[in-house]
C-alpha positions as CSV (number, residue, x, y, z in Angstrom):
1,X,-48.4,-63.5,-72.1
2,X,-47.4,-63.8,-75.8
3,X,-45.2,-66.2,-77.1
4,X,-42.7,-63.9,-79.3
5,X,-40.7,-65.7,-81.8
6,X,-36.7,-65.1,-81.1
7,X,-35.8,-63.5,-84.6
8,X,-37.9,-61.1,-87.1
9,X,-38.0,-60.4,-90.9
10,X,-37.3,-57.3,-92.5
11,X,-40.2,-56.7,-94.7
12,X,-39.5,-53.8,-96.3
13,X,-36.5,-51.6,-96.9
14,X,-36.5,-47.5,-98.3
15,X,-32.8,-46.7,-99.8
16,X,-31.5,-43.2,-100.1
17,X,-29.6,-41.4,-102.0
18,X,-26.7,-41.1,-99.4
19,X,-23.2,-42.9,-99.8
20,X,-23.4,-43.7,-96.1
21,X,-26.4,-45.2,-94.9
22,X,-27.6,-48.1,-92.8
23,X,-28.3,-51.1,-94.9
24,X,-30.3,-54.2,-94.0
25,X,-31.4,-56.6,-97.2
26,X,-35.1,-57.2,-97.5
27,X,-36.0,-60.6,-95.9
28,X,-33.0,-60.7,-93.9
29,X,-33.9,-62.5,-90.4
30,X,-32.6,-60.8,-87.9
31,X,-32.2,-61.3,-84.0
32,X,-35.4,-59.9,-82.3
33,X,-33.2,-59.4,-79.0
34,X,-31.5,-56.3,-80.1
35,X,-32.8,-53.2,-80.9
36,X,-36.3,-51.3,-80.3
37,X,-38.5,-53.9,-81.9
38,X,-38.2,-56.7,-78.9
39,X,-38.6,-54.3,-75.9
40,X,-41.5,-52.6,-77.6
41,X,-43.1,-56.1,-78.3
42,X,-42.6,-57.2,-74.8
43,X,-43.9,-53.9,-73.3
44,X,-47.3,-54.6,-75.6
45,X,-47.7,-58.0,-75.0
46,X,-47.7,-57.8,-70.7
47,X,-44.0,-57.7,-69.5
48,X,-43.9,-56.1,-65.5
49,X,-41.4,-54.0,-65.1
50,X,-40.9,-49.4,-65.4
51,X,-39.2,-49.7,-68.3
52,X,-42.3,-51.7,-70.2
53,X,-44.6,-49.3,-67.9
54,X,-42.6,-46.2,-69.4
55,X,-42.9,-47.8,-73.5
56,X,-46.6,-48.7,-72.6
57,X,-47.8,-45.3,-71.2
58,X,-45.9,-43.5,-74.0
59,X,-47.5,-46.0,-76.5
60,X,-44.1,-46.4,-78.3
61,X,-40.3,-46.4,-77.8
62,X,-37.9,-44.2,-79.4
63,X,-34.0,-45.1,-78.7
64,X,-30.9,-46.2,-80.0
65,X,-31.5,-48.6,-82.3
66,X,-30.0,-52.2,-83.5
67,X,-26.4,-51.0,-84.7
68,X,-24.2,-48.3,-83.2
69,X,-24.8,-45.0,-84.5
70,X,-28.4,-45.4,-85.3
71,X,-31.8,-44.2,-83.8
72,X,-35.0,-45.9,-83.8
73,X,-38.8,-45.6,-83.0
74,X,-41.4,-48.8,-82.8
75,X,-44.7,-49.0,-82.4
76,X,-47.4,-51.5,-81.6
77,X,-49.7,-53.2,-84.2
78,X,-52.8,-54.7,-82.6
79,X,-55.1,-56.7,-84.6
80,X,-59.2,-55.2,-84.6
81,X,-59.7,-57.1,-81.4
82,X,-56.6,-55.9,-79.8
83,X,-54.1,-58.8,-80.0
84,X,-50.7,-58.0,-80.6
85,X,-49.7,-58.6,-84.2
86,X,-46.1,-56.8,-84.2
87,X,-44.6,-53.6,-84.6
88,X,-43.7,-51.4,-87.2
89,X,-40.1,-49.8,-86.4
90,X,-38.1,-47.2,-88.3
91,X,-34.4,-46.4,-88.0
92,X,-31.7,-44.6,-89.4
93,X,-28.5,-43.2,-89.2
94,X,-28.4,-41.1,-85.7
95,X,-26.9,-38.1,-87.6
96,X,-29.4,-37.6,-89.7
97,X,-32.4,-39.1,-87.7
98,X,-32.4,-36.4,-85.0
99,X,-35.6,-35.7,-82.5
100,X,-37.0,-33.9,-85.2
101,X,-37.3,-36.7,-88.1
102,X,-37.9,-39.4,-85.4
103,X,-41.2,-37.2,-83.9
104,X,-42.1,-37.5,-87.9
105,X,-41.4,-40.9,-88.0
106,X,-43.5,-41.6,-85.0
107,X,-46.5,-39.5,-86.1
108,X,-46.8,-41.6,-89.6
109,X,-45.9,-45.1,-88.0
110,X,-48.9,-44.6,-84.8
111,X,-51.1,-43.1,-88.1
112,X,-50.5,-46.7,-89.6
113,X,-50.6,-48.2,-86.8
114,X,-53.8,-47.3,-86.4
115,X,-54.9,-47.9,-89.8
116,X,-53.3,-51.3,-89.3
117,X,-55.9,-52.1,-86.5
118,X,-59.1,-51.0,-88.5
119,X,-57.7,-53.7,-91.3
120,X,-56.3,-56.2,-89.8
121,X,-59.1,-58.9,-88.6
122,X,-59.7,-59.9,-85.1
123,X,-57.4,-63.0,-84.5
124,X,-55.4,-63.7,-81.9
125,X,-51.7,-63.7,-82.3
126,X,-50.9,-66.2,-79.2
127,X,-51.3,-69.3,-81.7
């Protein structure tokens, strides 16, 4: 089993050009208990139960995200060996993130996911 740290950093934030729009500020830690990041981490790093079964079979999870009225999808990020290095999540506002956008959104993030895994070296993350 991993040992998953209890709160994550945003790394990197994309602003539109809506007035209404979810807002987290770069570098912000935030709680890794809520939203998709922290049940798709578990599912990845060896947590029994159907609902990591369901996120590992499907290779990702797509759900309501962190804060009401939003929709997110996550992804795995394995190292070149295959250890679990994170995830890479993308959310938005659920009125404008419909299935559509978030099957977009998951296409690109498993594309870099996988690019992820060809450049990131071999090390195991259970340090």
């Amino acid at each position: 089993m991993y040992h998953l740290k209890a709160n994550y950093k945003l790394l990197i934030r994309v602003d539109f050009k809506y007035d209404i729009r979810q807002v987290v500020e770069e570098g912000k830690i935030l709680p890794l208990s809520k939203g998709v990041a922290w049940p798709a981490l578990l599912a990845f790093s060896g947590e029994k139960g159907p609902k990591f079964d369901k996120i590992r079979k499907k290779g990702y999870l797509n759900a309501e995200g962190r804060e009401s009225f939003t929709y997110s999808v996550a992804a795995p990020v394995f190292t070149g060996n295959g250890s679990l290095a994170g995830a890479l999540v993308v959310s938005g506002l659920a009125a404008r993130f419909g299935e559509k956008k978030r099957e977009l959104a998951l296409k690109l993030i498993l594309e870099y996911c996988k690019n992820l895994k060809e450049r990131l070296p071999g090390q195991d993350s259970r340090r």
